[in-house]
C-alpha positions in Angstrom: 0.0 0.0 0.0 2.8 2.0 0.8 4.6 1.7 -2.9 1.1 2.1 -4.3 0.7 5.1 -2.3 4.0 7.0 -3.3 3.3 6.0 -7.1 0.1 7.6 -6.9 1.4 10.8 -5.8 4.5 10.9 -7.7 2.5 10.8 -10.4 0.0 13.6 -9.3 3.1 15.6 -8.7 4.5 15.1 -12.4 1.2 16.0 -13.9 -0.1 18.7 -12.1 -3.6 18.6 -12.3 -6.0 21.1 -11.5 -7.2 20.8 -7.8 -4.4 18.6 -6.4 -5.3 19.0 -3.0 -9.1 17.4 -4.0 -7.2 14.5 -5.5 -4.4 13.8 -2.8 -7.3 13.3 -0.4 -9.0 10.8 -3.0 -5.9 9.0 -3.0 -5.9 9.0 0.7 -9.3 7.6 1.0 -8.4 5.6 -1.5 -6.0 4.0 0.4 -7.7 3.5 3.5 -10.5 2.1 1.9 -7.8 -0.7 0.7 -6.1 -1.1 4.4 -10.0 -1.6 5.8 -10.8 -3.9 3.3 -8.0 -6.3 3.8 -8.0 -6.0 7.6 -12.2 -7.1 7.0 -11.5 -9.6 5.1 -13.2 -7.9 2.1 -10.9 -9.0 0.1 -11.2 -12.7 0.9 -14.9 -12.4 0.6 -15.0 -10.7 -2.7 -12.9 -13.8 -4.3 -15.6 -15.8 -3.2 -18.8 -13.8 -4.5 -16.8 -12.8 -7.3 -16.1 -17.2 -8.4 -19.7 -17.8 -7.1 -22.0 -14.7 -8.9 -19.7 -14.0 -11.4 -19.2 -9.6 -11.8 -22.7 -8.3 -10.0 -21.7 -6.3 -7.3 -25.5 -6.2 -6.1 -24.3 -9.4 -3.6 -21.9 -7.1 -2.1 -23.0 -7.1 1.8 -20.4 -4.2 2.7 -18.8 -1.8 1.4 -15.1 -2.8 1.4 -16.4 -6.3 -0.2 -18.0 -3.6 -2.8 -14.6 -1.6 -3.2 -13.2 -4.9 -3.5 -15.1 -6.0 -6.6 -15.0 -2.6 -8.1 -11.0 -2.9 -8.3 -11.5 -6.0 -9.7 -13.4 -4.6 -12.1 -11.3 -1.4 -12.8 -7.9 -3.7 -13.2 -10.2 -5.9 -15.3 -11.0 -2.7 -17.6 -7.2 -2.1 -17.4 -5.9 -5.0 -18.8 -8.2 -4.9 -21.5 -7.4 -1.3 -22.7 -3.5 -1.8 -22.9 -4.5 -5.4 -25.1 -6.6 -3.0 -27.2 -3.2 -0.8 -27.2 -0.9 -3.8 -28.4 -3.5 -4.4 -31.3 
């Protein structure tokens, strides 16, 4: 989290973009969201939703098991972008 952490705001720092100080407390909350959901277990519990009900997110009883699923979902649309790229 730490590495993930000082990558987010090395890059804010190298772009500049308008209203840093709004996004620098996104990435904070951003990363405690990711610290509560592994100490929860969300993470754990979204594996399981996620091989039992596929992507839905409605099954999501909390919302660090939510957070959870939605990163899945945003690396998901991630990794298909840059093999869209290499095309």
């Amino acid at each position: 989290m730490f590495q993930l952490g000082g990558e987010l705001l090395s890059t804010l720092e190298k772009c500049r973009l308008p209203r840093n100080d709004e996004n620098i407390k996104g990435i904070g909350w951003f990363l405690v969201c990711i610290g509560e959901s592994l100490e929860a277990g969300s993470l754990a519990q979204s594996r399981v939703i996620r091989k039992t009900y596929g992507t839905t997110m409605e099954t999501a009883a909390t919302l660090g098991v939510a957070f959870c699923l939605a990163g899945d979902d945003i690396m998901n649309w991630g990794t298909a972008l840059l093999h869209q790229e290499k095309k």
